[in-house]
N, C-alpha and C positions, 0 to 999 in steps of 0.2 A: 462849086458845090460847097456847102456849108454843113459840118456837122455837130450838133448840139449834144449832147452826154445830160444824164439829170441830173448829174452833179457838179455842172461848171458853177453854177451860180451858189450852190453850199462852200465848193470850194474856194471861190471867188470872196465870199461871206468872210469865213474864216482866215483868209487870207488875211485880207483887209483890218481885220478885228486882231492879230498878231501884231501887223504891222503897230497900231496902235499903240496895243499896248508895250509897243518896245518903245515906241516915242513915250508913252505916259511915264515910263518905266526911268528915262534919263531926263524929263521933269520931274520925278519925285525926287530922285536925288540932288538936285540944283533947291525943291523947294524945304526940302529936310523934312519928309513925309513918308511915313511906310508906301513901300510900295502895293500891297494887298490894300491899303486904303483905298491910295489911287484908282487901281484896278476895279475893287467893287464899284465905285462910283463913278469911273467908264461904261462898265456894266449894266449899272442903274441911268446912266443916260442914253444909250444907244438900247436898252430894253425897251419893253413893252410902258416902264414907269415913264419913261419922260417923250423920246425921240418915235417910240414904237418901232425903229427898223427891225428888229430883232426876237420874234414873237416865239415864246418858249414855254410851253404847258406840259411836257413831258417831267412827269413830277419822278418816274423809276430811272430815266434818262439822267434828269440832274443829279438823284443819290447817285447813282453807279460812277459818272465823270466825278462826283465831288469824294470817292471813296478811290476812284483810281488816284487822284491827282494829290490824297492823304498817304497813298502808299507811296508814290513818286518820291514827296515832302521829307516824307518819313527817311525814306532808304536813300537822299540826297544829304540828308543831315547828318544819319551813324558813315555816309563816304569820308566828306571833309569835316569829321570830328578828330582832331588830333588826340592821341592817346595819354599827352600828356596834360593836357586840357581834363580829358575824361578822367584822369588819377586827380590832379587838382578840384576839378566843381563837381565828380559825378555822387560824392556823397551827400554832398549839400543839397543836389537838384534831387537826387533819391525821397529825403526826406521830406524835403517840399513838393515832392510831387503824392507822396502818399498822405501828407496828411492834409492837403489840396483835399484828393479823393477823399476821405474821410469826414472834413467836412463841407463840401459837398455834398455827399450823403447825406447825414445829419442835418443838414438844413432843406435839403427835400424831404428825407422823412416829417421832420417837425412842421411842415410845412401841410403835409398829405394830411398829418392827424391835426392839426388846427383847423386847415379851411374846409376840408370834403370828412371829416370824423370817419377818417380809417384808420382799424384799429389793429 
């Protein structure tokens, strides 16, 4: 007797798609390549763009995993940030990171009021 689950084949799926990218993952380092490169463009080959195995239209789906996997990012980086690291670059990166933001801004606003005349 054989018993099927509707989730052998999602599981299966994913499985498979890890293993990958753990192989991509120690090619990127051999090729001297981000590994988030690599990744997207495993992605973009076994997706819908090239290969098709992989068909993904849940547009709430992909925000929510790409907002989970921001917190992950996030709270993986303040773990292994060393404190003395964070006393030496964190006033640097402070500053660059605000006025990053800033203009940023600024060149979306200037941008809002040149091509669509919002005022």
């Amino acid at each position: 007797m054989s018993l099927a689950l509707p989730v052998d084949v999602p599981v299966l799926v994913v499985g498979a798609l890890l293993a990958a990218a753990v192989l991509v993952a120690g090619l990127s380092d051999r090729l001297r390549v981000p590994g988030a490169l690599v990744s997207l463009g495993l992605g973009m080959v076994l997706g819908s763009d090239v290969l098709g195995w992989v068909d993904f239209d849940d547009v709430d789906m992909a925000r929510n995993l790409g907002v989970v996997a921001l917190v992950v990012i996030l709270f993986e980086g303040g773990l292994t940030t060393k404190p003395d690291a964070l006393r030496r670059r964190g006033p640097a990166g402070f500053i660059l990171s605000n006025l990053g933001v800033l203009l940023t801004a600024a060149v979306t606003a200037s941008a809002l009021v040149v091509l669509l005349d919002v005022g």
